[in-house]
C-alpha positions as CSV (number, residue, x, y, z in Angstrom):
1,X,87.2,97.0,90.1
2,X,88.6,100.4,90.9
3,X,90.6,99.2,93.6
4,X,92.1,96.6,91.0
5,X,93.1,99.5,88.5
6,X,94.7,101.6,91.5
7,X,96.9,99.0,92.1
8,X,97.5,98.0,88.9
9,X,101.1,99.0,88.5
10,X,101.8,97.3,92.3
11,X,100.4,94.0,90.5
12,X,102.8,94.4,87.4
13,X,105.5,95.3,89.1
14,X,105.0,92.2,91.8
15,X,104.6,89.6,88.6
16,X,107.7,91.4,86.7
17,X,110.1,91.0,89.3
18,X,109.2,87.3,90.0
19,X,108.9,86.7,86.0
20,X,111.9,88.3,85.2
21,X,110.1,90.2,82.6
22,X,107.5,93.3,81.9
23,X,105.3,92.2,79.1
24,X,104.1,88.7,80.2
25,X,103.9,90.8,83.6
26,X,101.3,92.4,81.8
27,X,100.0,89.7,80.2
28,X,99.3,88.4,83.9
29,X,98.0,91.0,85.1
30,X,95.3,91.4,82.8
31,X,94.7,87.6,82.8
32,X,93.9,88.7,86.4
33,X,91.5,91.2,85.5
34,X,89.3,88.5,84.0
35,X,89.7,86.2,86.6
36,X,89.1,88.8,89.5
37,X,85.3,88.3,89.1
38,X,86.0,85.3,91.0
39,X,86.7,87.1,94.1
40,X,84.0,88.0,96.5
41,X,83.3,92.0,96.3
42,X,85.5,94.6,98.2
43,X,82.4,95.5,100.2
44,X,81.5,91.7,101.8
45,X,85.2,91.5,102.7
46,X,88.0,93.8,103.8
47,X,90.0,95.7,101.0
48,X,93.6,93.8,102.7
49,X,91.4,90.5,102.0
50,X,90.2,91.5,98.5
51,X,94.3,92.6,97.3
52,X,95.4,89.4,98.9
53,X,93.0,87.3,97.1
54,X,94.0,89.5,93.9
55,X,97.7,88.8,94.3
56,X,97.2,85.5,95.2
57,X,95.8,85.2,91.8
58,X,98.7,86.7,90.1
59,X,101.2,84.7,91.7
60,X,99.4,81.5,90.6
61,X,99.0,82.8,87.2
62,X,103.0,83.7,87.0
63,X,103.4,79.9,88.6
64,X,101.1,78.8,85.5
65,X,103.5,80.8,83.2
66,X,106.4,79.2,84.4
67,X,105.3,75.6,84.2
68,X,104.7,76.7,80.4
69,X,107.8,78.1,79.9
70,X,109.6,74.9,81.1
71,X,107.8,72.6,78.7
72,X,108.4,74.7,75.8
73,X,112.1,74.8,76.4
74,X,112.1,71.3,77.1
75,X,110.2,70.6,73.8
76,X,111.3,73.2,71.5
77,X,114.6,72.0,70.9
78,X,113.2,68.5,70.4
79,X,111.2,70.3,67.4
80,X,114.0,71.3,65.6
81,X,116.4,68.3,66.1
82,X,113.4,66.1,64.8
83,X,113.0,68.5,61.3
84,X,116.6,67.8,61.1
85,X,116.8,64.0,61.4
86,X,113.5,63.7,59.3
87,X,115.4,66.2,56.7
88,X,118.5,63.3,57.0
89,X,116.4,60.8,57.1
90,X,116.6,58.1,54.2
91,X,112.8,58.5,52.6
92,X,113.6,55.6,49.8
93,X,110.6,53.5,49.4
94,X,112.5,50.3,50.6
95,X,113.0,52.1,53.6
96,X,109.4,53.2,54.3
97,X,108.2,49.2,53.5
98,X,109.1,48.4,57.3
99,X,107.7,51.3,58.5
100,X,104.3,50.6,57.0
101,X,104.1,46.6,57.3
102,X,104.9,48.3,61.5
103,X,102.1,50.1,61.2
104,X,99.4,47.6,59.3
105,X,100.4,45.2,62.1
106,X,99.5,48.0,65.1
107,X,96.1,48.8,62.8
108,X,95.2,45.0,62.9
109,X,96.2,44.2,66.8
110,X,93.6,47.7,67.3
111,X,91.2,45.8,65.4
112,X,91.1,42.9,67.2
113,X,90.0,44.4,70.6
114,X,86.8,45.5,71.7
115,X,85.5,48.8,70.8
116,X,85.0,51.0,74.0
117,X,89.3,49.6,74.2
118,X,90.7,50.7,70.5
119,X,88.4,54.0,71.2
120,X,90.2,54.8,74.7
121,X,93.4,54.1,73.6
122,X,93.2,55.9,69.9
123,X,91.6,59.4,72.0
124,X,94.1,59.0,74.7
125,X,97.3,58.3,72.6
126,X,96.4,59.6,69.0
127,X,94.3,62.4,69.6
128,X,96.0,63.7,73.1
129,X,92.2,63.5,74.9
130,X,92.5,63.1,79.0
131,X,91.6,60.2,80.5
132,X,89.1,61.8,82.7
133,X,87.6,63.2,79.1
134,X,87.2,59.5,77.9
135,X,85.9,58.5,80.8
136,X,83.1,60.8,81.0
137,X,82.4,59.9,77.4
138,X,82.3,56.0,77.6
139,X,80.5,56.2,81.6
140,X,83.1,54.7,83.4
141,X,86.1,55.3,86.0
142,X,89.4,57.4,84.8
143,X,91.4,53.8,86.1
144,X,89.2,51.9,84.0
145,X,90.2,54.2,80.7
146,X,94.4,54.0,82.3
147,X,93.1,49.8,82.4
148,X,91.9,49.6,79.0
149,X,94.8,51.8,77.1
150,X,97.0,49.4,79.2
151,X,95.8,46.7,77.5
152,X,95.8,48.2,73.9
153,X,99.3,48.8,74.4
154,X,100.0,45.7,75.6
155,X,98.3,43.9,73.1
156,X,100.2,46.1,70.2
157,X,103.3,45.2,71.6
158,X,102.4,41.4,71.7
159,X,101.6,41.9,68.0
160,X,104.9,43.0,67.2
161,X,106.9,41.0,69.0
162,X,104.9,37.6,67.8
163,X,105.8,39.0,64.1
164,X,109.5,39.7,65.0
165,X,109.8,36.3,66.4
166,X,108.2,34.7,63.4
């Protein structure tokens, strides 16, 4: 530990000039400090061993920081455009009536499949759970839950298109 608060300002400096950035530098760096009980104690290894493994931590933390900062740029903007077409958006009830006859039709094609199905597919696509998350919970394989949202999807789109064609 005191060799991680000696080199401290090293770390900060090494995740600010690769961020771009001091204060999610810092932010890094303490995010370190709470992950550092991972690594194995100065004394079992060599100090060069335990700063590597430190470092190595912080550069995979600002590469975890990165990644984020992509998808919020990428969705952030999409936030704001949506407000404003929802804003524009025509909100008559004669144009919601499409909307909602859309939706009773998806509810009923749920309905119609088997349970451990409509459950895998309303976690995975309402509720934003992982796959490997719903497998766990319904005991079987993460390609069985990708199988079965498949086929809710599938069977939704059937639903629709059998109503537009009528």
């Amino acid at each position: 530990m005191q060799s991680f608060i000696d080199h401290r300002v090293t770390l900060v400096n090494n995740a600010a000039n690769i961020i771009g950035c001091r204060s999610p530098a810092e932010d890094v760096v303490q995010d370190t400090f709470l992950r550092q009980e991972s690594v194995p104690p100065a004394v079992a290894v060599s100090m060069k061993t335990y700063l590597n493994c430190i470092f190595r931590i912080v550069r995979n933390l600002v590469n975890g920081h990165h990644r984020k900062q992509i998808v919020e740029q990428r969705y952030s903007g999409n936030e704001e455009k949506a407000l404003s077409v929802a804003q524009q958006d025509d909100v008559s009830p004669e144009s919601l009536q499409p909307r909602q006859e859309r939706l009773e039709r998806i509810t009923e094609a749920l309905s119609q499949l088997p349970e451990r199905t409509r459950y895998a597919f309303e976690m995975h696509r309402a509720h934003g759970k992982q796959q490997k998350e719903i497998a766990r919970e319904l005991g079987v394989s993460p390609p069985q839950v990708n199988i079965m949202i498949r086929d809710a999807l599938v069977h939704c789109r059937k639903a629709l298109e059998a109503e537009h064609n009528a």
